[in-house]
N, CA, C and O atoms as a CHARMM CRD file, in Angstrom:
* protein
*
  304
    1    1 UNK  N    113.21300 137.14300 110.21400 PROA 1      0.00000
    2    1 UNK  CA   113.59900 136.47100 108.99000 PROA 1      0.00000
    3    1 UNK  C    114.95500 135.79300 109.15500 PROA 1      0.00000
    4    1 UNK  O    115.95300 136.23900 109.72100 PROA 1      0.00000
    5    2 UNK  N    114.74800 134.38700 108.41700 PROA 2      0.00000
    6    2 UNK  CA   116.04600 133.88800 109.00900 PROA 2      0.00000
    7    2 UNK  C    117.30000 134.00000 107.32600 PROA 2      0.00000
    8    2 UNK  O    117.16500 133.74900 106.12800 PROA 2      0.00000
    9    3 UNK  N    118.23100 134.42700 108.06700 PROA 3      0.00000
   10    3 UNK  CA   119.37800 134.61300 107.13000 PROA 3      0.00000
   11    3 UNK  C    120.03000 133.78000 105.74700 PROA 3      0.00000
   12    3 UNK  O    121.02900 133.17800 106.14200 PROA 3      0.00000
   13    4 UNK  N    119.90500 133.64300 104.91100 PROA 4      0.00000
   14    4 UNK  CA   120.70100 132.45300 103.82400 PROA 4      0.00000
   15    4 UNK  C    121.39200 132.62500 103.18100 PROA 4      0.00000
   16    4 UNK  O    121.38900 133.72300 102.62400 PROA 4      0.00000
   17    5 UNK  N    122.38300 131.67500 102.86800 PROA 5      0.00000
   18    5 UNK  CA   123.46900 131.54800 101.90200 PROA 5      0.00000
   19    5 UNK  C    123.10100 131.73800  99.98200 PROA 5      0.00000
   20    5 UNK  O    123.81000 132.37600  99.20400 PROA 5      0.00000
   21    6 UNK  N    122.28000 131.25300  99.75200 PROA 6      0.00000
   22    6 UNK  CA   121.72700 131.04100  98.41100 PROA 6      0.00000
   23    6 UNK  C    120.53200 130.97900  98.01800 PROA 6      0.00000
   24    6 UNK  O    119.70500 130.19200  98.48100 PROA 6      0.00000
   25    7 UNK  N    120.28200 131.93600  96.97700 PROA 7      0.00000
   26    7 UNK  CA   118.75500 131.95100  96.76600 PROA 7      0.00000
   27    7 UNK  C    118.45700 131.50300  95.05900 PROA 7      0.00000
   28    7 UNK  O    119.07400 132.02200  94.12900 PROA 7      0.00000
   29    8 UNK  N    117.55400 130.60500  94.91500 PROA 8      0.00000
   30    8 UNK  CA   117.10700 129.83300  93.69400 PROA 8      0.00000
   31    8 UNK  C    115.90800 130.60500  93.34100 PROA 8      0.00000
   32    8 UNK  O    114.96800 130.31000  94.08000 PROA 8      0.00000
   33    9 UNK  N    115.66300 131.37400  92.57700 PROA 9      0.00000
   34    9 UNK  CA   114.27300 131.62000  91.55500 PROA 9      0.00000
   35    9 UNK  C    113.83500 130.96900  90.75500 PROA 9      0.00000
   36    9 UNK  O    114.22600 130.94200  89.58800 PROA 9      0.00000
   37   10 UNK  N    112.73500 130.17000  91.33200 PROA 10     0.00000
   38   10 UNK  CA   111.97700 129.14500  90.40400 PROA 10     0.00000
   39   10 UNK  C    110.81200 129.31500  89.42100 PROA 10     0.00000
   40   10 UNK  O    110.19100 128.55000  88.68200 PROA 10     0.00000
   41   11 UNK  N    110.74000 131.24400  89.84400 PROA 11     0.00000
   42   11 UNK  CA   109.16700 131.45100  89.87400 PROA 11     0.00000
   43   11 UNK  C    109.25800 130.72900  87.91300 PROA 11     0.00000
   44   11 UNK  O    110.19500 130.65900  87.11700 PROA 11     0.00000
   45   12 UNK  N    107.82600 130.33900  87.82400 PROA 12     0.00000
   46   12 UNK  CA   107.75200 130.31600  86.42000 PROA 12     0.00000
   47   12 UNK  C    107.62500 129.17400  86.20400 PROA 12     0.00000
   48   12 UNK  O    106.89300 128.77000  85.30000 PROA 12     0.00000
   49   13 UNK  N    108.43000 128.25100  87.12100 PROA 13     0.00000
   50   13 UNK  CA   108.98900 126.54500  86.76900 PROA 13     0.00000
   51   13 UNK  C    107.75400 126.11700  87.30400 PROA 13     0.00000
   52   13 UNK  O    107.17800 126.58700  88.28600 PROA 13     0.00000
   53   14 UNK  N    107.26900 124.86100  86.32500 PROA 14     0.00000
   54   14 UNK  CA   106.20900 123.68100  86.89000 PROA 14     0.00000
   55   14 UNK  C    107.26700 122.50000  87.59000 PROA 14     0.00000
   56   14 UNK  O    108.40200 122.10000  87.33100 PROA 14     0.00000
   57   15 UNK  N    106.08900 122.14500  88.75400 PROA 15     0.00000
   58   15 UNK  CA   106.67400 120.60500  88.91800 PROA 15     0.00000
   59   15 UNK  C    107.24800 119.48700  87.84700 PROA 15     0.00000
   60   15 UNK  O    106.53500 118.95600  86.99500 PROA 15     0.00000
   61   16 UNK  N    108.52200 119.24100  88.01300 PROA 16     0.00000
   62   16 UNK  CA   109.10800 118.69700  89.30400 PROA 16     0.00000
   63   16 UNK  C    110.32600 119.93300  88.90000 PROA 16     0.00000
   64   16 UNK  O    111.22900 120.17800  89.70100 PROA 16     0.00000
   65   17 UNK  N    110.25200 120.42300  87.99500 PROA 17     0.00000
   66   17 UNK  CA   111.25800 121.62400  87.83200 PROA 17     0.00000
   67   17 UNK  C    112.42600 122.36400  89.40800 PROA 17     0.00000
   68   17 UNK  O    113.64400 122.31000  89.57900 PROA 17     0.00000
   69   18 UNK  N    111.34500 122.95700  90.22800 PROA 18     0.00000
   70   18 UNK  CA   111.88100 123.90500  91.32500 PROA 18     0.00000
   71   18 UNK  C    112.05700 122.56600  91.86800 PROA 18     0.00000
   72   18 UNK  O    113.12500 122.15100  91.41900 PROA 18     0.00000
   73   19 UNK  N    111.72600 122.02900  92.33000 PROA 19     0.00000
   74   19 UNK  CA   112.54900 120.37700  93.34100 PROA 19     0.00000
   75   19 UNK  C    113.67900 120.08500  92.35500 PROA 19     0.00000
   76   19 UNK  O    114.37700 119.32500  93.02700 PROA 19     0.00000
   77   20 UNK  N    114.19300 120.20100  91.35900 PROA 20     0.00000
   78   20 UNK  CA   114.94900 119.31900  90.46000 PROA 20     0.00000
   79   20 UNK  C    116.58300 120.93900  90.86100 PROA 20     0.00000
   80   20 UNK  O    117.65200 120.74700  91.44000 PROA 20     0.00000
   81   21 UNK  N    116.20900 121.89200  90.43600 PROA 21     0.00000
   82   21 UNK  CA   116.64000 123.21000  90.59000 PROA 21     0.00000
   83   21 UNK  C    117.21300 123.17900  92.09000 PROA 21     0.00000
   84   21 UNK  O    118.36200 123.60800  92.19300 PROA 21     0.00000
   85   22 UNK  N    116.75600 122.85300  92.95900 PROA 22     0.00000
   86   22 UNK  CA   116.75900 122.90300  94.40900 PROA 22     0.00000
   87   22 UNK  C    118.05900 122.00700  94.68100 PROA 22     0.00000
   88   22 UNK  O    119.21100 122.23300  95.05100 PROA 22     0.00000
   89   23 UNK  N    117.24000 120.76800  94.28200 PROA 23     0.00000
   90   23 UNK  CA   118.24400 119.36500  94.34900 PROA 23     0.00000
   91   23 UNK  C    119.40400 120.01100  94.16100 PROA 23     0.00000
   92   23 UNK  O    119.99200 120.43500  95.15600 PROA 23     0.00000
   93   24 UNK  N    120.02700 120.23500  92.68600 PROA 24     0.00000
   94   24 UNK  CA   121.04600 120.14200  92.74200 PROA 24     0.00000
   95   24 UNK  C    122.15800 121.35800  93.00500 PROA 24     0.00000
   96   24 UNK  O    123.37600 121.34000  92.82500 PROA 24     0.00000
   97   25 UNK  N    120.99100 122.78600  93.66500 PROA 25     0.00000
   98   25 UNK  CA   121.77200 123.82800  94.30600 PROA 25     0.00000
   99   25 UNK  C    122.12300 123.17100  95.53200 PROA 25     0.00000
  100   25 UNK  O    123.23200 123.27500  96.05500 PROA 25     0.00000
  101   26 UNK  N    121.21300 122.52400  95.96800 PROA 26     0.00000
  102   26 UNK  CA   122.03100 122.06400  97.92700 PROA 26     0.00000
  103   26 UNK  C    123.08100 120.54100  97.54200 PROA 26     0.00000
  104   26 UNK  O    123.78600 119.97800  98.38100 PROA 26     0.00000
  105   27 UNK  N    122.94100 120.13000  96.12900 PROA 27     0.00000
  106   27 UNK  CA   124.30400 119.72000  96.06900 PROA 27     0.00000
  107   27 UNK  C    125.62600 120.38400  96.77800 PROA 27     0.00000
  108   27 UNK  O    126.60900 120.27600  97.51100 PROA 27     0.00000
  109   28 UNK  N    125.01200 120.95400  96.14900 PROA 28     0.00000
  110   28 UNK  CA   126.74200 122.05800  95.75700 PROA 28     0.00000
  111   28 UNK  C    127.35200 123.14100  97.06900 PROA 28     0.00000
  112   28 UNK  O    128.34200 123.86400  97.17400 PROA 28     0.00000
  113   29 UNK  N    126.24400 122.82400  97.91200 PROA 29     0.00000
  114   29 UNK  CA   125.98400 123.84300  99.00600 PROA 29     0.00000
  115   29 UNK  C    127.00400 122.88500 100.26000 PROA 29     0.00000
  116   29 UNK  O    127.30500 121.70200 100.09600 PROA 29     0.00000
  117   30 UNK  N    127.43400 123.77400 101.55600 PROA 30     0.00000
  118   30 UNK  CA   127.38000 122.50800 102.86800 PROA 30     0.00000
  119   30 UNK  C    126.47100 122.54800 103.78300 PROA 30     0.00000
  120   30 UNK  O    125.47700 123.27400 103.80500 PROA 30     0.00000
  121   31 UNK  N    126.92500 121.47400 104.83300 PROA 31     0.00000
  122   31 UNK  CA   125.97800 121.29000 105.04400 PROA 31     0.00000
  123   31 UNK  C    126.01400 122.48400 106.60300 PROA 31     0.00000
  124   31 UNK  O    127.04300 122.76500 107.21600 PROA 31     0.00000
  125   32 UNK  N    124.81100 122.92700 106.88900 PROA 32     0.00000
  126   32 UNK  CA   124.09800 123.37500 107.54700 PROA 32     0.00000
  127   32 UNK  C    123.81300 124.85600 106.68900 PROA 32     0.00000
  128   32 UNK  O    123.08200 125.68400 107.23300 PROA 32     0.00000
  129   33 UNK  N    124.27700 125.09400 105.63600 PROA 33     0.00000
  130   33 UNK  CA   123.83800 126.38200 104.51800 PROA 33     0.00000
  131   33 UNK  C    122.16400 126.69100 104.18300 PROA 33     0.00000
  132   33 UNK  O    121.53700 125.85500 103.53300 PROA 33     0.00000
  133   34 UNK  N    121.72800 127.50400 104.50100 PROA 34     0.00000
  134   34 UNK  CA   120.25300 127.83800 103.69100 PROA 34     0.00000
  135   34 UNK  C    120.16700 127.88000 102.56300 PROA 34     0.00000
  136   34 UNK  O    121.08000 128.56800 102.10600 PROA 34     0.00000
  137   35 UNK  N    119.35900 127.39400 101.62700 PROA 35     0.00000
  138   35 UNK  CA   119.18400 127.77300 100.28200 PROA 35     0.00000
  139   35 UNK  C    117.50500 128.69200 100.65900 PROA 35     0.00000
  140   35 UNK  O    117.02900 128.62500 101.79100 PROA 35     0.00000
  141   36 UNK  N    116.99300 129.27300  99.83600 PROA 36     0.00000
  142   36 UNK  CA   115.97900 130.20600  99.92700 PROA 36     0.00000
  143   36 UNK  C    115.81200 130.11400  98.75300 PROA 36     0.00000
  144   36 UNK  O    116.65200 130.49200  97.93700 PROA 36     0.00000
  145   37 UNK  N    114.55800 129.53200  98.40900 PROA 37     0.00000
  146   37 UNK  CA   113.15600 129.11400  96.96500 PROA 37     0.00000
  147   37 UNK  C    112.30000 129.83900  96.90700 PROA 37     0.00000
  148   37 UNK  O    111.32800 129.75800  97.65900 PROA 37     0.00000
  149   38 UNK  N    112.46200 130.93100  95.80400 PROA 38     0.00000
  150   38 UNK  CA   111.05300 131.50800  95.15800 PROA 38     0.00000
  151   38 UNK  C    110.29800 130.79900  94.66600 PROA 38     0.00000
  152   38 UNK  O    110.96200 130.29800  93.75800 PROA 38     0.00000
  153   39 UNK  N    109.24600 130.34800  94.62000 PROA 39     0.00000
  154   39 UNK  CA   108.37000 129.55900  93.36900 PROA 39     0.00000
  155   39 UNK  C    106.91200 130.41100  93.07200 PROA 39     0.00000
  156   39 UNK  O    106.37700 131.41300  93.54800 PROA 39     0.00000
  157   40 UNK  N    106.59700 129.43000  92.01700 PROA 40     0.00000
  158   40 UNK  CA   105.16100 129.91600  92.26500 PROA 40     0.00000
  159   40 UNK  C    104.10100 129.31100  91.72800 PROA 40     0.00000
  160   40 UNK  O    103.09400 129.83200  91.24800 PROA 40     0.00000
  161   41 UNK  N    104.44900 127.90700  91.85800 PROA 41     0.00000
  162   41 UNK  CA   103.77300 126.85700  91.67600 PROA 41     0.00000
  163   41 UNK  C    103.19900 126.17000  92.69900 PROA 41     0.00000
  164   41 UNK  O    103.89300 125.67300  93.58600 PROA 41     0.00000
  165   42 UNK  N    101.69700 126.05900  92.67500 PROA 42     0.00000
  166   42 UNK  CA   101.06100 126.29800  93.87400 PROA 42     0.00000
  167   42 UNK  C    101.59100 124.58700  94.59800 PROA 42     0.00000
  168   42 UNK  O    101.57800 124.50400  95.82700 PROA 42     0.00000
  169   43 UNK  N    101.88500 123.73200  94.03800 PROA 43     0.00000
  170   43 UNK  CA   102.14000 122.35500  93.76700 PROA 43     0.00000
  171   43 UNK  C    103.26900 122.45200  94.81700 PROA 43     0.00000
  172   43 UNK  O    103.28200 121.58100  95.68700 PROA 43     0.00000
  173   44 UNK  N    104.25500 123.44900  94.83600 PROA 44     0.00000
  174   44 UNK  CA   105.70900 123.64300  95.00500 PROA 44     0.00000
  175   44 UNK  C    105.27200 123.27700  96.55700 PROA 44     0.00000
  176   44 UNK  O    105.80800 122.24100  96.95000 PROA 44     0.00000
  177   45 UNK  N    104.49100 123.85700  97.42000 PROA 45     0.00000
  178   45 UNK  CA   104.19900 123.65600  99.19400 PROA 45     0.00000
  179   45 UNK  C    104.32300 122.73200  99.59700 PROA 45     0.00000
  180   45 UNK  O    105.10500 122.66400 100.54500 PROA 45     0.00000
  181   46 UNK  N    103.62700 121.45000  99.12700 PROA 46     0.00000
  182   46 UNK  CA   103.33300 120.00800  99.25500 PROA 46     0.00000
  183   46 UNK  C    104.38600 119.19200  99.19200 PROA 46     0.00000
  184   46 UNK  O    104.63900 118.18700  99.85600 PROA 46     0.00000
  185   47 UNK  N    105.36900 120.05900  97.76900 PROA 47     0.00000
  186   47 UNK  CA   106.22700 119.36100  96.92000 PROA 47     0.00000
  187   47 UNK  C    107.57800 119.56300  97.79200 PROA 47     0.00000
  188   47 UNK  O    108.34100 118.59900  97.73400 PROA 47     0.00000
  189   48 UNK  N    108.04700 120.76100  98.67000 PROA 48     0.00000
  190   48 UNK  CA   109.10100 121.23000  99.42800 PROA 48     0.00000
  191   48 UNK  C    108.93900 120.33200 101.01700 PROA 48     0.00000
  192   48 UNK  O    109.83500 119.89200 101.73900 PROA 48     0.00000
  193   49 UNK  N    107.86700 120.29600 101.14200 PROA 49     0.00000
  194   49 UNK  CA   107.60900 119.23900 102.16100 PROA 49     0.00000
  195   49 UNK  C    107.96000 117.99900 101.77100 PROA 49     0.00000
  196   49 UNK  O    109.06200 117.80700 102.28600 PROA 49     0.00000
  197   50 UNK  N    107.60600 116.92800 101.07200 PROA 50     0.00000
  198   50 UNK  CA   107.95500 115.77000 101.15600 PROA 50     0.00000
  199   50 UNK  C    109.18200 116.24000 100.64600 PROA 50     0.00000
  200   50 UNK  O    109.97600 115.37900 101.02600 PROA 50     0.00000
  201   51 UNK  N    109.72200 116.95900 100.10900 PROA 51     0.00000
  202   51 UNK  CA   111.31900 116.75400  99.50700 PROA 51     0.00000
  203   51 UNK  C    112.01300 116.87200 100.72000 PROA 51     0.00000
  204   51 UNK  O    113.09700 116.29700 100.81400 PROA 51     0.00000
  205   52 UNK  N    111.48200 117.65600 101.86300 PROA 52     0.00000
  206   52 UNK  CA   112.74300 117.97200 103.29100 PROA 52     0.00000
  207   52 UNK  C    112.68500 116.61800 103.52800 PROA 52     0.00000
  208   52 UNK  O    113.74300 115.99500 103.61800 PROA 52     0.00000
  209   53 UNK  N    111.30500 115.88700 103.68000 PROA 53     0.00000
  210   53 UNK  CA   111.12700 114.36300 104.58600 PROA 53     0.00000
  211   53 UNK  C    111.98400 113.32200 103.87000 PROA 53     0.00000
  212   53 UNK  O    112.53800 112.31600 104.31300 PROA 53     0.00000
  213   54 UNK  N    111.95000 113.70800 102.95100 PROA 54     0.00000
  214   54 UNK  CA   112.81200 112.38100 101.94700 PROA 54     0.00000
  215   54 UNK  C    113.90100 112.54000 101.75400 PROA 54     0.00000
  216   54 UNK  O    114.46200 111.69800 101.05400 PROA 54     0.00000
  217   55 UNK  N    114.62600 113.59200 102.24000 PROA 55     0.00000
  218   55 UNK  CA   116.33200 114.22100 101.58800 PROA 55     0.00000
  219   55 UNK  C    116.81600 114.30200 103.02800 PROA 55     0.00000
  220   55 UNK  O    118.01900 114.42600 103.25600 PROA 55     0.00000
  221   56 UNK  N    115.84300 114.23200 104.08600 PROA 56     0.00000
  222   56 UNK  CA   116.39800 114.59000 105.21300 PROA 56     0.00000
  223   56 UNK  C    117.30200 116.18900 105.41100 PROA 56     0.00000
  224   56 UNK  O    118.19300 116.37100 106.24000 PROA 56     0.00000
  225   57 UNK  N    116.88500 117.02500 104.60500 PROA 57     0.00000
  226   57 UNK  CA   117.25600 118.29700 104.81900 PROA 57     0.00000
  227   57 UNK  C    115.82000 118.76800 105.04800 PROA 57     0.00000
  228   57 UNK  O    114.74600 118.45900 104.53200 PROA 57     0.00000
  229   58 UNK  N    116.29200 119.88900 106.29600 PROA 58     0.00000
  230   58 UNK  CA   115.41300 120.56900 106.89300 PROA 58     0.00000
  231   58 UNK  C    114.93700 121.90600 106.29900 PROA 58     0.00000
  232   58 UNK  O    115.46800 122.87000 105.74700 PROA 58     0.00000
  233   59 UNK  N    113.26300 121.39800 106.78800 PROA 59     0.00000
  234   59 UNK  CA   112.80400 122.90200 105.83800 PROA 59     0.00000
  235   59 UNK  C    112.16800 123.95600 107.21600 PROA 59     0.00000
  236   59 UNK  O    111.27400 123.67300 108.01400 PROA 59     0.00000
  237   60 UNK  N    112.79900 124.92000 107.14800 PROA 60     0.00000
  238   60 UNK  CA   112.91200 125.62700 108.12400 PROA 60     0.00000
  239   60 UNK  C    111.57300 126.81600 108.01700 PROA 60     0.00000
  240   60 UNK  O    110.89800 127.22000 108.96400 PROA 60     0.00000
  241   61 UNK  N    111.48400 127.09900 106.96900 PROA 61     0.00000
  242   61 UNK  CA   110.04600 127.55900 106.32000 PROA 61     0.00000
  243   61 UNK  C    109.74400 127.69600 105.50800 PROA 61     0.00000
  244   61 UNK  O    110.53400 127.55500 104.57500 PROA 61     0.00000
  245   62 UNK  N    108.29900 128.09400 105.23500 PROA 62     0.00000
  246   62 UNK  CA   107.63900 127.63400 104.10200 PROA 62     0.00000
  247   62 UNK  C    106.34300 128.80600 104.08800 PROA 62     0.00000
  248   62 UNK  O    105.49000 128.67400 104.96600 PROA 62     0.00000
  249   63 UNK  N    106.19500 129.94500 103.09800 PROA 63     0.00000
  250   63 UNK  CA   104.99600 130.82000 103.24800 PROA 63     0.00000
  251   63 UNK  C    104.97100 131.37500 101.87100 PROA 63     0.00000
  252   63 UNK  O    105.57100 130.96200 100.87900 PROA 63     0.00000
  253   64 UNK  N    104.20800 132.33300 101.98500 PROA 64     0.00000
  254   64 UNK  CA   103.81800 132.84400 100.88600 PROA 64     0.00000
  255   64 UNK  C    104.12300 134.54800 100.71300 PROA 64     0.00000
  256   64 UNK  O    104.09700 135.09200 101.81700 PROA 64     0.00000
  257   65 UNK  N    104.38500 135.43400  99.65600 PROA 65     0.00000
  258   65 UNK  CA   105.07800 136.40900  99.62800 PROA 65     0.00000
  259   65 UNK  C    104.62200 137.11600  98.44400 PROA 65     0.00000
  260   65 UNK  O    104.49300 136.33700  97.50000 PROA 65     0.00000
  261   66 UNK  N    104.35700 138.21900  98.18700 PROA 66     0.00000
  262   66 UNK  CA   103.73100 138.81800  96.96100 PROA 66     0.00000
  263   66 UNK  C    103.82100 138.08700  95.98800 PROA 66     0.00000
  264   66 UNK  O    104.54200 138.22000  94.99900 PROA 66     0.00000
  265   67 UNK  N    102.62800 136.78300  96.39300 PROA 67     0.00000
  266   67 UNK  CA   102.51400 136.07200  95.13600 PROA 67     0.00000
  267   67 UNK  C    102.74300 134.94600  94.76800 PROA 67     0.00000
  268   67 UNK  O    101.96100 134.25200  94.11900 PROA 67     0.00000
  269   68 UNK  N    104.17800 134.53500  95.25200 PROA 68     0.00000
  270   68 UNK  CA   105.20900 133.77000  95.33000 PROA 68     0.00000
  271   68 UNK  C    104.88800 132.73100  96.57000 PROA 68     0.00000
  272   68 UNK  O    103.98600 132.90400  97.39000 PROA 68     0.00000
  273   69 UNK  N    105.78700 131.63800  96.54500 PROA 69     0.00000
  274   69 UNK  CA   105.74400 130.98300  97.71800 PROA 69     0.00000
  275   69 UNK  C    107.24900 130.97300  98.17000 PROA 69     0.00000
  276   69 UNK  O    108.16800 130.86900  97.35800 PROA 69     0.00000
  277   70 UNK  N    107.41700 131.07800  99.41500 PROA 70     0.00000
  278   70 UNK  CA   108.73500 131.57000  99.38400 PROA 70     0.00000
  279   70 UNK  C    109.15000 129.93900 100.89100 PROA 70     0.00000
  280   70 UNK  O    108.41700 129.65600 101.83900 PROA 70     0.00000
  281   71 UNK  N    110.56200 129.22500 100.50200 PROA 71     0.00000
  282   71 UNK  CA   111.00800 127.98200 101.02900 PROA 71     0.00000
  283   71 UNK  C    112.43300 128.26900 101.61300 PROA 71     0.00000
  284   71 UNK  O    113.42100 128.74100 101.05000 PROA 71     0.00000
  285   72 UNK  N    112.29300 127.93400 102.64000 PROA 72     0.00000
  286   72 UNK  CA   113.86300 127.90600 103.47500 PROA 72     0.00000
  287   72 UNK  C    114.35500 126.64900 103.31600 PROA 72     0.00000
  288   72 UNK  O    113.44900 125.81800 103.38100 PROA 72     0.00000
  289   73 UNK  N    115.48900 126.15600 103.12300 PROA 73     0.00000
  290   73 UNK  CA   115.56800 124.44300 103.39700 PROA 73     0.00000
  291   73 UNK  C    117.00800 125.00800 103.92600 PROA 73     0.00000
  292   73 UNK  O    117.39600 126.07500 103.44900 PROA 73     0.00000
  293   74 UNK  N    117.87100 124.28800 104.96000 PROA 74     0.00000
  294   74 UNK  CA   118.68600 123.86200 105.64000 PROA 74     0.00000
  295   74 UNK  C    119.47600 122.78000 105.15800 PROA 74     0.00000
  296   74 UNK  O    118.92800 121.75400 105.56200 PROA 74     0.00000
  297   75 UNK  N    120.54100 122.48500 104.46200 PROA 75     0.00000
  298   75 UNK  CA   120.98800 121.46400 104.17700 PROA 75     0.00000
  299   75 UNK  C    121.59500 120.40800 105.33600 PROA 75     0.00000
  300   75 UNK  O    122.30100 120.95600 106.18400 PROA 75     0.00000
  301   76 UNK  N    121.41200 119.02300 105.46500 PROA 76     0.00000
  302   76 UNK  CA   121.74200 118.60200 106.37500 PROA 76     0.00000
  303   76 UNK  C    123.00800 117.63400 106.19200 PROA 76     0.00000
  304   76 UNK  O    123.50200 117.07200 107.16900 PROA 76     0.00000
């Protein structure tokens, strides 16, 4: 398991909610910091992917967890 700076609980939130939540925690973050995303919006997988490709922050992983979908992103 890889280590992180900050963790966002989205569970609960619909799209575009946990991307919007995300956004502006790795504002605030630097850069090479982990943020770590609970969600549990099945939408959220698809949705954490194009957000690494388009923000150019790296998503380091991406799975699933009692329930939850659980997101690494890397700020770049």
């Amino acid at each position: 398991m890889v280590n992180f700076d900050q963790e966002l609980d989205a569970s609960g939130l619909n799209c575009p909610l946990p991307i919007l939540r995300a956004k502006k925690a790795l504002t605030a973050m630097n850069a090479g910091q982990i943020l770590r995303i609970l969600a549990t919006d099945p939408g959220a997988v698809k949705d954490f992917d194009a957000f690494s490709r388009q923000t150019g922050n790296v998503l380091l992983e991406s799975g699933e967890e009692d329930s939850k979908f659980i997101f690494l992103i890397q700020k770049s």
